[in-house]
VMD Tcl script that draws the C-alpha trace (Angstrom):
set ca {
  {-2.24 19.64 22.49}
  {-3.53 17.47 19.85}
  {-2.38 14.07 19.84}
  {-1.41 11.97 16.50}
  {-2.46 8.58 15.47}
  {0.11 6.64 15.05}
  {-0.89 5.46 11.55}
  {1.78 6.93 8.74}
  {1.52 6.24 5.38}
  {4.36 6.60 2.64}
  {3.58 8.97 -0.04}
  {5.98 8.02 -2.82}
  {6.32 10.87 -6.05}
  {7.61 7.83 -8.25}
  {4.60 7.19 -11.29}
  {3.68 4.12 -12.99}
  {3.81 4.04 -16.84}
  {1.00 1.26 -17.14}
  {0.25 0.11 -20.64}
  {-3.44 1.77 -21.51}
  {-5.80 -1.62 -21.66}
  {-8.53 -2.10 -24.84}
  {-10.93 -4.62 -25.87}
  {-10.12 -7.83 -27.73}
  {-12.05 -7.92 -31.45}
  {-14.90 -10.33 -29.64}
  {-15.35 -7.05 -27.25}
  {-13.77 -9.23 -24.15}
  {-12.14 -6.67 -21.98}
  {-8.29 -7.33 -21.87}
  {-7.74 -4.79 -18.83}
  {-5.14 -5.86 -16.82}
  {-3.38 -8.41 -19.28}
  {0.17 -6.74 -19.32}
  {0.09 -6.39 -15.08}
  {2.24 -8.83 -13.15}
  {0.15 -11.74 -11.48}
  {0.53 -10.39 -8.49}
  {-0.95 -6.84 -8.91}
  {-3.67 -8.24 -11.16}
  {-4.63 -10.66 -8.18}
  {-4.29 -7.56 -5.87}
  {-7.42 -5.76 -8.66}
  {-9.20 -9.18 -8.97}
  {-9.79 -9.65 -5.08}
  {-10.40 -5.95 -4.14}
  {-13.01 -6.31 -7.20}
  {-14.64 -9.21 -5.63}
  {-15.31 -7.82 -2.94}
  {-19.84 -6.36 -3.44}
  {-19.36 -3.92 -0.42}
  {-16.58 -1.98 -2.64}
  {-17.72 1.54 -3.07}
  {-18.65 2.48 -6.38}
  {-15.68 5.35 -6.81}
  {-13.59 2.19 -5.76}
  {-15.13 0.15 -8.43}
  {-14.63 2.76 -11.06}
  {-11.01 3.54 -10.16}
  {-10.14 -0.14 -10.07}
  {-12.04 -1.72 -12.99}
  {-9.52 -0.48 -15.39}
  {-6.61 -2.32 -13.15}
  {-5.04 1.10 -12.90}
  {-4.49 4.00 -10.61}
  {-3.61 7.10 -11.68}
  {-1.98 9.46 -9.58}
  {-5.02 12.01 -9.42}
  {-7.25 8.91 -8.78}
  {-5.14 8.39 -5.98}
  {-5.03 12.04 -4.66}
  {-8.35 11.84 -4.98}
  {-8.58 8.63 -2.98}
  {-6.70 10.42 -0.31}
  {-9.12 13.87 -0.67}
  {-11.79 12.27 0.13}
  {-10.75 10.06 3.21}
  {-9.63 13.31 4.47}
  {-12.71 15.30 4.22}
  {-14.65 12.44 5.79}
  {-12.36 12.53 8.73}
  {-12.49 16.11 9.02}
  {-16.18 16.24 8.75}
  {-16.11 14.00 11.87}
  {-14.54 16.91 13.84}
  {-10.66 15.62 13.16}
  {-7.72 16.82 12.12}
  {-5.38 15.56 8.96}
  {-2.04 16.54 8.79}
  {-0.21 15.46 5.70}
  {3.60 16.15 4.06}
  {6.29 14.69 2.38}
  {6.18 11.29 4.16}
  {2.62 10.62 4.93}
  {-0.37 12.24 7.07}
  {-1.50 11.71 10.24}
  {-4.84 12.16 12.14}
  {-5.43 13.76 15.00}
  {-8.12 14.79 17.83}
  {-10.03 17.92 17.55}
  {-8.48 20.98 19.08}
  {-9.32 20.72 22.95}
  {-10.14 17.30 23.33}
  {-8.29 15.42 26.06}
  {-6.22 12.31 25.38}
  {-7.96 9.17 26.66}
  {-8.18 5.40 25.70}
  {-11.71 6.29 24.82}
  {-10.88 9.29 22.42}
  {-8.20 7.32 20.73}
  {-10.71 4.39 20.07}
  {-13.04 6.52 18.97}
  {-10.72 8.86 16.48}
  {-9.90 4.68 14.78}
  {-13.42 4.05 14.80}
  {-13.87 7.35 12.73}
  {-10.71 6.57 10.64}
  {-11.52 3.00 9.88}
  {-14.94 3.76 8.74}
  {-13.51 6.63 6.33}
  {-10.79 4.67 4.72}
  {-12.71 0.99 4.49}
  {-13.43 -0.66 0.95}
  {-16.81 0.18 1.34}
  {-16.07 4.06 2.37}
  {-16.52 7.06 -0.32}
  {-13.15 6.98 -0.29}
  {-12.23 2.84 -0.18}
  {-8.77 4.99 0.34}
  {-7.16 1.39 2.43}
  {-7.48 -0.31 -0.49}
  {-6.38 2.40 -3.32}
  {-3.62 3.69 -1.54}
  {-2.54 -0.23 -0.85}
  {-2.60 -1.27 -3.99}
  {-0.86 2.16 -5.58}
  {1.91 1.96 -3.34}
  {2.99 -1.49 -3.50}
  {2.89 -1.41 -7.41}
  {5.47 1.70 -7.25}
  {7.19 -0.26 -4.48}
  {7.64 -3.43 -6.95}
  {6.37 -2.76 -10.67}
  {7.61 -5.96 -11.03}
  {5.27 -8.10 -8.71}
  {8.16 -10.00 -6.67}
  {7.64 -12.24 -3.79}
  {8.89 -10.40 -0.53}
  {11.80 -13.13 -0.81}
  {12.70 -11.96 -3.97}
  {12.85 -8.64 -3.24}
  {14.86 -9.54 -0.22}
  {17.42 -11.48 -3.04}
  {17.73 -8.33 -4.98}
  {18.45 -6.23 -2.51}
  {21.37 -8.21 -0.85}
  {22.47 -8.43 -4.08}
  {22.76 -4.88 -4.96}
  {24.21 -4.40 -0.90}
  {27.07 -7.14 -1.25}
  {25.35 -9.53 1.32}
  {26.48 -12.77 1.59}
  {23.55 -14.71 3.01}
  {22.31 -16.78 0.52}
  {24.49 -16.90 -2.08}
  {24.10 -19.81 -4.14}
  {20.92 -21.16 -3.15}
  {17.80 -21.90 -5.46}
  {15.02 -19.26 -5.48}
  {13.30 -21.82 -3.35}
  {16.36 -22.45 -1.03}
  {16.89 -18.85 -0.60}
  {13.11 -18.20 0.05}
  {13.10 -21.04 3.04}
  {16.09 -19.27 4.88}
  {14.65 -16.04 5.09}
  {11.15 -18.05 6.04}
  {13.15 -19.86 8.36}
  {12.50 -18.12 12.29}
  {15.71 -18.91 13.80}
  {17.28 -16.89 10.51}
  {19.59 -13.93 11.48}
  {20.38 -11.16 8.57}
  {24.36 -10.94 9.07}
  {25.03 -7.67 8.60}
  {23.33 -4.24 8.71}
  {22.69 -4.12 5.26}
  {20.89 -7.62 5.15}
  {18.94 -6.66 8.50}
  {17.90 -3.76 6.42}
  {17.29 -5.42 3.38}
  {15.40 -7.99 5.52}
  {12.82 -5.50 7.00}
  {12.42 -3.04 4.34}
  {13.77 -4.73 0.88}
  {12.20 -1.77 -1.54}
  {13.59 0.69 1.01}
  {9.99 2.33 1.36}
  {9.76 2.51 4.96}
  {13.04 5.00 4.47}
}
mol new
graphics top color blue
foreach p $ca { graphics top sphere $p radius 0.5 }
foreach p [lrange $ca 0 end-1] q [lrange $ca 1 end] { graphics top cylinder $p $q radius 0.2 }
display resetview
């Protein structure tokens, strides 16, 4: 019996219509100029970064990810996994990886099969498929770039919950901050945990 990692991660079939970036008349790249702050900080760090792969650095540098650019992201994580002797699984709602056919469950397999995993899917991998898929998925998640607490704010809103109705942005953001704060209802607990409803 093979045994599955634990690690699941959403594949959403929503697309981004990103604005195709050019060069300014004094030949200064504008790429990225029409992206939220927040994504554009999201492309400016994993750019940073001199271990990023070079696949990384070309899929990045234009501050957008295409869906095959993703897939392919995703391709090659999977063949260096496999290659290792493991299994991939994917479908509708992510993939999982799993041991090779025959090999026993132990602490030591499982640390292995993450050693394997983490080395496939780092920023510095073929693949750099941790930081592609991160960055693809939370722009679908939020085109717009919203705090977490805004997202939150929109989706009581759109659920009819009460909590925090009437406060500031910056009032609203320290109550959900706030540890000792308790969502009131199932829809804000929901809302709370998952506000773009990713997580299903």
């Amino acid at each position: 019996m093979r045994c599955q990692a634990a690690v699941v991660v959403a594949v959403s079939t929503a697309l981004l219509a990103l604005s195709a970036c050019t060069a300014t008349p004094s030949g200064q790249s504008t790429a990225g100029a029409d992206l939220p702050v927040t994504w554009k900080a999201q492309f400016d760090q994993a750019l940073s970064d001199p271990k990023l792969s070079s696949f990384a650095r070309q899929v990045l540098s234009d501050y957008e990810i295409t869906p095959s650019e993703y897939q392919e992201s995703f391709d090659r994580f999977s063949q260096c996994v496999t290659d290792s002797g493991y299994t991939v699984r994917r479908d509708s709602t992510g993939f999982a990886v799993g041991l090779p056919a025959g090999q026993a469950v132990s602490d030591q397999a499982m640390s292995d099969m993450d050693e394997v995993v983490g080395a496939c899917e780092g920023p510095d991998s073929d693949s750099a498929w941790i930081t592609i898929s991160t960055i693809y998925q939370v722009m679908i998640d939020d085109p717009q770039g919203l705090t977490t607490e805004q997202l939150i704010r929109v989706c009581y809103q759109a659920h009819g919950v009460p909590d925090g109705a009437g406060l500031s942005d910056d009032q609203f953001a320290q109550l959900v901050s706030d540890i000792n704060y308790v969502p009131s209802t199932p829809e804000a607990t929901l809302c709370y945990w998952d506000p773009t409803g990713s997580q299903g």
